[in-house]
N, C-alpha and C positions, 0 to 999 in steps of 0.2 A: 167945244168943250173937251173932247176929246184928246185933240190935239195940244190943248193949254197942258192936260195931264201927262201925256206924251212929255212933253218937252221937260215939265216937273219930274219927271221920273228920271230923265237923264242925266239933271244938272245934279238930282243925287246920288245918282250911284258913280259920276264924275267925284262929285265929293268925298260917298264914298271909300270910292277906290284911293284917290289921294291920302286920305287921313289914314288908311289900313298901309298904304307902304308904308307913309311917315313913321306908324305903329312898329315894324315890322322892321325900319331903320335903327330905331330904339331899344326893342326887347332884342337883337341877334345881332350877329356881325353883318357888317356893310357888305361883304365879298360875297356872300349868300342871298343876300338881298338882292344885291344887283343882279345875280345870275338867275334867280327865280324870277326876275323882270325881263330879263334877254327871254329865258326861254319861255315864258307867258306872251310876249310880243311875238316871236318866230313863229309860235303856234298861233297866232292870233292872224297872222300874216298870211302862213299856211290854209286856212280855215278861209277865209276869205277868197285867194285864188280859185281855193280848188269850188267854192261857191260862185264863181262870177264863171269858170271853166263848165261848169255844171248847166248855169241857168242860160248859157251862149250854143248849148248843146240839146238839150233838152229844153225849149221856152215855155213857158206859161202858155195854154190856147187860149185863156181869156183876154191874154194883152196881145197875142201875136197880132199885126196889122193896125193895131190900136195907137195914137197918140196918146201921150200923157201931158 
């Protein structure tokens, strides 16, 4: 059950997000839009790295040796 809402929660804020750029294409100019998408991606990209650099450095002790 959990997991059903899991997945519900992502397909909206997928949509979410969608419908707020479209939004955001609409109410401003396209060139600010785009740019505030670049750099919400770079950071997003950024953020992710430096989390995958972190958790290969630092692991969990509950999963170290563990399969999943």
């Amino acid at each position: 059950m959990r997991r059903f809402f899991r997945k519900q929660l992502t397909y909206f804020l997928i949509g979410f997000t969608v419908a707020f750029i479209l939004y955001l294409f609409i109410r401003f100019d396209a060139n600010d839009v785009i740019l505030g998408v670049v750099i919400g991606a770079a950071t997003g990209i950024v953020l992710c790295l430096a989390i995958a650099i972190m958790e290969r450095r630092f692991p969990d002790e509950a999963t170290v040796g563990t399969k999943k």
